[in-house]
C-alpha positions in Angstrom: 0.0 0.0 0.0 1.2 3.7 -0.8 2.0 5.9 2.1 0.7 9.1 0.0 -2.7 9.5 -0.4 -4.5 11.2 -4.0 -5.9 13.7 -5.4 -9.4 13.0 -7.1 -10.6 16.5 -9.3 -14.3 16.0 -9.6 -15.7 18.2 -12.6 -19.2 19.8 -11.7 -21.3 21.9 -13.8 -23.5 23.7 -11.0 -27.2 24.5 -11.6 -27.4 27.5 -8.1 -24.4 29.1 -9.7 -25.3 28.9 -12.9 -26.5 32.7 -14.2 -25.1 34.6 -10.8 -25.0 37.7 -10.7 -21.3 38.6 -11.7 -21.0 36.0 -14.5 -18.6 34.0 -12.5 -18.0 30.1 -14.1 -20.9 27.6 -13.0 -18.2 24.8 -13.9 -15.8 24.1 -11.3 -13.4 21.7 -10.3 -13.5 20.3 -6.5 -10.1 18.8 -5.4 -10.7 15.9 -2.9 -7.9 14.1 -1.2 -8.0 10.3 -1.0 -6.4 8.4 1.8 -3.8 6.1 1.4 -5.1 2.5 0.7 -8.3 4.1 -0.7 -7.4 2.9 -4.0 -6.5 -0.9 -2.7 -9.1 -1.8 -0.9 -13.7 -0.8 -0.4 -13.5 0.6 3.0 -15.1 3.9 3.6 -14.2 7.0 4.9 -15.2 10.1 7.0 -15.2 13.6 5.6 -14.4 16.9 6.1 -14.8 19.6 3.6 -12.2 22.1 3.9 -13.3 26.1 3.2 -10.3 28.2 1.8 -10.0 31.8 3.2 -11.1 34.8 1.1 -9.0 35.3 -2.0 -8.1 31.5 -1.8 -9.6 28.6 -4.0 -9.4 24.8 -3.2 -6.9 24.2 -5.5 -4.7 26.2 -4.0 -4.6 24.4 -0.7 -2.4 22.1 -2.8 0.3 24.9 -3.8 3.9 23.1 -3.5 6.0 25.8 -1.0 9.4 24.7 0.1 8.6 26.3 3.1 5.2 25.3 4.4 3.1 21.9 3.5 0.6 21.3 0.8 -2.3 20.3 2.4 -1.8 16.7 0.3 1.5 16.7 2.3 -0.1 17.6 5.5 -2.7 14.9 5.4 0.3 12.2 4.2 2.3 12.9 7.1 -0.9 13.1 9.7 -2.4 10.1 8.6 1.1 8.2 7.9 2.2 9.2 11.7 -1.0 7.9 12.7 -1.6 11.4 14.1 -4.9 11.9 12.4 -7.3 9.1 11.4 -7.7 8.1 7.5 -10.1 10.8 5.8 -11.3 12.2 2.9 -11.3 15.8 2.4 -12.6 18.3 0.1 -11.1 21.4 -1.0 -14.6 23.5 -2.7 -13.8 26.2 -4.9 -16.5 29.1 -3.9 -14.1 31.9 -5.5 -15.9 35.0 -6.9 -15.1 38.0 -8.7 -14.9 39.5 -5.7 -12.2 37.4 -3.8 -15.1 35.1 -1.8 -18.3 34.2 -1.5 -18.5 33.8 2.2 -20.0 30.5 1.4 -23.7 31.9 1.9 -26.3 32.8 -0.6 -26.4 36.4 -1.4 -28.1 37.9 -5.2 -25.3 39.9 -5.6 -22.3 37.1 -5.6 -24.1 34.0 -5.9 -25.9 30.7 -4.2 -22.5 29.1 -2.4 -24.3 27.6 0.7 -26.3 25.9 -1.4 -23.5 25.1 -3.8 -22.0 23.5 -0.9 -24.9 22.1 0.9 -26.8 20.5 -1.9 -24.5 20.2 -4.7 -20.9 19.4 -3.3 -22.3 17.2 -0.6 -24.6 14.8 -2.7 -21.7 14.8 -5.6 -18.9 13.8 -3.0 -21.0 11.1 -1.7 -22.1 9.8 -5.5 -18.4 9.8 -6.6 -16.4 9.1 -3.9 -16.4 5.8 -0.9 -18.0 8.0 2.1 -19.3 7.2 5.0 -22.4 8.9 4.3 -24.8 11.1 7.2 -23.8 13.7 9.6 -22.2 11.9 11.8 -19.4 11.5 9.7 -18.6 14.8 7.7 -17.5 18.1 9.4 -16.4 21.6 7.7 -13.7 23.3 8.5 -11.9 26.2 7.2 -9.5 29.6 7.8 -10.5 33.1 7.8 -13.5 33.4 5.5 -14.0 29.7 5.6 -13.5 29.5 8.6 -16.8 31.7 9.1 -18.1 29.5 6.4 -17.7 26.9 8.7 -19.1 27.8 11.7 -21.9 29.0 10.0 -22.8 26.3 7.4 -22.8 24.0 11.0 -25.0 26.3 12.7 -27.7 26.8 9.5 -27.4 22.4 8.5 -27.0 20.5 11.4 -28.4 17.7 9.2 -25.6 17.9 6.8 -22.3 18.5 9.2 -22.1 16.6 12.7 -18.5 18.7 13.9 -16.1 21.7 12.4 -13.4 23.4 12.8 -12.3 27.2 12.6 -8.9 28.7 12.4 -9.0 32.5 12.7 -12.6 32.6 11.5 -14.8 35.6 11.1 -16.9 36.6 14.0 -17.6 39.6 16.2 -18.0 42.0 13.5 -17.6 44.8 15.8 -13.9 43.8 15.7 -12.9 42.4 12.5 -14.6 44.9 10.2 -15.6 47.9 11.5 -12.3 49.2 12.7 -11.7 49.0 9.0 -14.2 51.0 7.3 -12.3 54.5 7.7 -9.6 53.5 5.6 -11.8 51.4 3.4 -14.1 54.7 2.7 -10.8 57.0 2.4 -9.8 53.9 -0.6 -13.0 54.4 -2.5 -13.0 58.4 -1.7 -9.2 58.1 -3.4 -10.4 55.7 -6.8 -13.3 57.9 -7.2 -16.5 55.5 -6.0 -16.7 51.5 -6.3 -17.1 51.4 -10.5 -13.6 52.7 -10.4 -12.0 51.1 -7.6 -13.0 47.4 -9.0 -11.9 48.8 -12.9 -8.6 49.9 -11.2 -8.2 46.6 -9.5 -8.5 45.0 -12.5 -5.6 46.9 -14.1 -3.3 46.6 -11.5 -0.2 44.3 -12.3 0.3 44.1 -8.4 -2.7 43.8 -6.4 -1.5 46.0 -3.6 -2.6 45.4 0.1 -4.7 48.3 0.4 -6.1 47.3 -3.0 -6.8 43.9 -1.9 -8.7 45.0 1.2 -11.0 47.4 0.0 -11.4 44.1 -2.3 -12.3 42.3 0.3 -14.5 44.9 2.0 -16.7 45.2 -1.1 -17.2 41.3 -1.5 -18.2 41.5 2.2 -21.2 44.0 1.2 -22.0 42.2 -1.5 -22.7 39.2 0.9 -23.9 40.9 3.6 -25.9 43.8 2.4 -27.2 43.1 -1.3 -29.8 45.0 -2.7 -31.1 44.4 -6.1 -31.8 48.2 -6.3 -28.2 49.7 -5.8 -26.4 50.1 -9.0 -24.1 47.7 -7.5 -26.0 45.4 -6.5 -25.5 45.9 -2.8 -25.3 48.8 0.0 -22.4 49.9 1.4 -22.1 50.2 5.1 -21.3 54.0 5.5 -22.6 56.8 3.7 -20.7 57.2 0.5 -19.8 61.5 0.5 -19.4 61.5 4.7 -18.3 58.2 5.9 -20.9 58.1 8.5 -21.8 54.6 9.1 -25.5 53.3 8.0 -26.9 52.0 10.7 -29.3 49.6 9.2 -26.8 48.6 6.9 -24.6 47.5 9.5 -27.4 45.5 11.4 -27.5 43.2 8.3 -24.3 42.7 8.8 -23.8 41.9 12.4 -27.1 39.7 11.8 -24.6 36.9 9.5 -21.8 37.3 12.4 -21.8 33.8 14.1 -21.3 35.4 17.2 -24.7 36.8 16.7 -26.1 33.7 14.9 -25.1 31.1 18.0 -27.9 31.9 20.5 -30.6 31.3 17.5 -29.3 27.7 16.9 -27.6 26.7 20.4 -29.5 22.9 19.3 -27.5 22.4 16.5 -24.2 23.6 18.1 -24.8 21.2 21.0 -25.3 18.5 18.9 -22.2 18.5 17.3 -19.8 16.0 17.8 -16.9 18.3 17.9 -16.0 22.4 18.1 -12.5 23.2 17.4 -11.8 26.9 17.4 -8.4 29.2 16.9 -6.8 32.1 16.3 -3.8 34.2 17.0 -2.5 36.4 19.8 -1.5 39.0 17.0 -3.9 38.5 14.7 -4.5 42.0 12.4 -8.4 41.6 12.6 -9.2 40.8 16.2 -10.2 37.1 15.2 -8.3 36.0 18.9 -10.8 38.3 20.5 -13.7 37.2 18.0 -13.0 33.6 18.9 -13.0 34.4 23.0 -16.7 35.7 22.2 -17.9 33.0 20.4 -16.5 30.5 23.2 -18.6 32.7 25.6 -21.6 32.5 23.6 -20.7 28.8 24.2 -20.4 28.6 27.4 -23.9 30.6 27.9 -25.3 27.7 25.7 -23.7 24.7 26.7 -21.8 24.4 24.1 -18.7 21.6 24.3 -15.6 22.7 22.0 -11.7 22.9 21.9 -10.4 26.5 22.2 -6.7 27.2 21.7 -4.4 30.6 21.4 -1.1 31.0 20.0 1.9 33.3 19.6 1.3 34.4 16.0 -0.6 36.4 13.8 -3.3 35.9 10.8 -1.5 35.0 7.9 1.0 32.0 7.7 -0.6 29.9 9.9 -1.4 26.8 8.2 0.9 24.7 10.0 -2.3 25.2 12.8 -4.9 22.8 10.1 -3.0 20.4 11.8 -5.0 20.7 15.0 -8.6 20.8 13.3 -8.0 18.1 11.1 -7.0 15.9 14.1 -10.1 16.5 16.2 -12.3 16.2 13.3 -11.3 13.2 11.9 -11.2 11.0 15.4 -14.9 12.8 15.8 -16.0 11.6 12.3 -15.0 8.2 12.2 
């Protein structure tokens, strides 16, 4: 028997995704890694589905880096060191024109909960040797899916029994409105949001600041469409002052999992496992963001895992380690 595992690409032509609102591609390719001895013998497997953060598609969790492991390594070496127990896991590609999806249904991006829920889910389990039902897939994710995770456990506690969440999204308060000065001054600078996302476009170097007025925008779009904006969504301040719109911004902090948790406190006690993390120095608060969610927790009942660490929010993947550990010994 091999001691590396595969990588299945499973070719999907979506029907939620198909005619979304920014013309992104309906066809997509879902990488799926495949234990070693999947190939030699019938036994089935547990699942976790794996969310990429925002500007990051499932194909790239397989990036060779001198420095820092493919997840195909990761898995290889876990499972080979009987660290973490034989799984299959997917690697979804919900990337949008905007940098992410948030892996929830919005008009302006596009149907990617559903995309997950009941396309990815059913196709994985046609194609691939799964042990099939809730009790044996989890989500996980970083960043973006990492909010993605939490909250596609939360909203289908039918579909995933346990997930994971490194550096995850949640307390809005902290992640994204400390932000919104800068990201008004951006737009104030290109001349309004037509021209920021044509300038993006053009740019041979997507700068940071470019990138996270990027990312700001995609997180209207999900948050706060509205089919009557000429872009599709509202923004959350006032576009000539700055001033913050206050019933934009409780749309937002109504998809905040932080804000989500007391409104489905069955589902997350009926998970099998919670595995939550983020960094001491992490740029966007997600440390604090996580301490809140465990609170919610606690106020609920709620078992989980919750672990800090000395580092900040990007080059961090040597923590999947942890998640996939927990999930897997939960799943099987």
């Amino acid at each position: 028997m091999s001691d590396h595992g595969r990588i299945e690409i499973l070719k999907h032509s979506s029907d939620v995704l198909k005619g979304n609102a920014l013309h992104d591609p309906h066809q997509r390719d879902t990488c799926c890694y495949l234990p070693p001895g999947y190939d030699a013998g019938s036994a089935r497997y547990p699942v976790i589905f794996f969310l990429p953060g925002f500007t990051g598609t499932g194909r790239m969790l397989l990036n060779f880096d001198p420095f820092a492991e493919s997840m195909d390594r990761r898995l290889d070496r876990l499972i080979g060191s009987g660290l973490m127990l034989p799984a299959i896991v997917v690697m979804p590609d919900c990337f949008t024109r905007y940098g992410g999806s948030q892996y929830l249904n919005s008009p302006a991006v596009g149907r990617y909960e559903d995309y997950v829920v009941d396309e990815l889910v059913p196709l994985v389990d046609d194609r691939l040797r799964t042990m099939k039902g809730r009790a044996h897939r989890a989500v996980s994710g970083k960043s973006s899916g990492g909010y993605g995770a939490m909250r596609l456990a939360m909203r289908h506690p039918d579909v995933f029994g346990a997930f994971g969440s490194h550096s995850g999204d949640c307390y809005f308060e902290h992640c994204f409105k400390p932000d919104f000065p800068k990201f008004f001054m951006q737009l104030e600078k290109y001349g309004g949001v037509t021209e920021f996302l044509r300038a993006f476009d053009a740019m041979p170097k997507k700068l940071h600041d470019a990138t996270m007025t990027l990312m700001m925008l995609a997180m209207a779009a999900c948050y706060s469409p509205n089919a009557e904006s000429p872009y599709g969504f509202d923004l959350p301040m006032d576009e000539k002052t700055g001033e913050i719109r206050a019933d934009v911004w409780e749309r937002w902090i109504a998809e905040d999992p932080v804000q989500m948790a007391p409104l489905h406190a069955s589902a997350l006690r009926s998970m099998k496992a919670i595995f939550l993390d983020a960094g001491l120095k992490d740029e966007w608060n997600l440390h604090l963001g996580a301490r809140i969610m465990c609170s919610r927790f606690d106020a609920l009942g709620v078992r989980y895992i919750h672990e800090e660490y000395d580092d900040g929010h990007m080059g961090v993947v040597y923590r999947y380690d942890r998640s996939l550990i927990v999930l897997a010994k939960a799943m099987a």
